[in-house]
N, C-alpha and C positions, 0 to 999 in steps of 0.2 A: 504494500500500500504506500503511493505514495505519500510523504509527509505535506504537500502543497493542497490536501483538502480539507486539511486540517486545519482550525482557525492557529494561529500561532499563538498564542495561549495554553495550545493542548498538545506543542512539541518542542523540546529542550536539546541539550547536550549531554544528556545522561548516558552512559553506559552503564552496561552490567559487566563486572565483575566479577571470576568465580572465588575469588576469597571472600564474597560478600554472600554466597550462601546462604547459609543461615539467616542473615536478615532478612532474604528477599522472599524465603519460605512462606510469612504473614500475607504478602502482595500476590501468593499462585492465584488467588480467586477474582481480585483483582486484575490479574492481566489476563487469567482465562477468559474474561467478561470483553475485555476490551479486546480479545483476539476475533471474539465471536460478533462483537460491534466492527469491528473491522471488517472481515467476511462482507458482513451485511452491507456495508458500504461498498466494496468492492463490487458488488453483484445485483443485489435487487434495489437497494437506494439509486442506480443508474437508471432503470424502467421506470422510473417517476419523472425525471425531469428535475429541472429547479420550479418547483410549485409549491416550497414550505412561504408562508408569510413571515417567518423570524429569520432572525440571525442570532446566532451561529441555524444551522440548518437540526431538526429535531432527532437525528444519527448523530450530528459534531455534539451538540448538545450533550449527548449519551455519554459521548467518550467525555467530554468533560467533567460530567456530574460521577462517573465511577471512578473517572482520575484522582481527584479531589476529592469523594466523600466513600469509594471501596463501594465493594457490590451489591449491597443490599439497600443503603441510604442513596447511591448512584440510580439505582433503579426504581426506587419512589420517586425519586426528582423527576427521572426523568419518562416515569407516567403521567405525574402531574403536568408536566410539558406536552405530551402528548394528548391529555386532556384537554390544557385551554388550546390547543390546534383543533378550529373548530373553520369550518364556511365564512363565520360571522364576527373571527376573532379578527382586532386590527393590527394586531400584527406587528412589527419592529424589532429592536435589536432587547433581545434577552441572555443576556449575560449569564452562567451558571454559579451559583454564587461560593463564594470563594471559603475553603474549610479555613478556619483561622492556624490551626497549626498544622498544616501540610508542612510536611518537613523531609518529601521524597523530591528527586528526583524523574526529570520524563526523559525518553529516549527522542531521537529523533523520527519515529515511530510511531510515539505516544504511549509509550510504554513505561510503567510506572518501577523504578530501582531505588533501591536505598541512596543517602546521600553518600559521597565520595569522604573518604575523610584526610582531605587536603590538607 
């Protein structure tokens, strides 16, 4: 996938590391999530079109609310998003909103790794 559909908010210069291991263990569910958001973008988000009324698009959306708040609080968010996506909704720039202590790193991917320890 490429990183260019990505809003850039939801791709960094993260690597993974394999000394990092261990920490990135907590994130498997996490990135299984966003693999499979990826997929989805890759394939049937194309048969749409551009026809979302927001920005970021209600897929970028996804990957940012699981980057940011992990797979289960990502996925509330981003039913609720897909709820106010209605015929009669106006539409505009919806931002995902920001977890206060994110403290990971994103790949150039969008892919969530622990932080480097510089």
């Amino acid at each position: 996938m490429s990183a260019t559909t990505l809003p850039v908010s939801s791709t960094g210069e993260g690597r993974f590391e394999a000394s990092a291991l261990a920490p990135a263990l907590p994130l498997l569910p996490r990135n299984a999530v966003l693999a499979l958001l990826h997929g989805y973008r890759a394939t049937v988000s194309h048969l749409y079109g551009d026809v979302c009324k927001y920005y970021p698009s209600c897929s970028a959306y996804a990957v940012g609310a699981v980057q940011q708040h992990g797979a289960v609080k990502g996925a509330v968010l981003a039913a609720a998003r897909l709820a106010r996506c209605h015929p009669w909704a106006e539409g505009g720039i919806d931002d995902v909103p920001r977890h206060r202590d994110f403290r990971h790193e994103l790949t150039p991917h969008g892919f969530v790794v622990p932080p480097r320890k510089d």
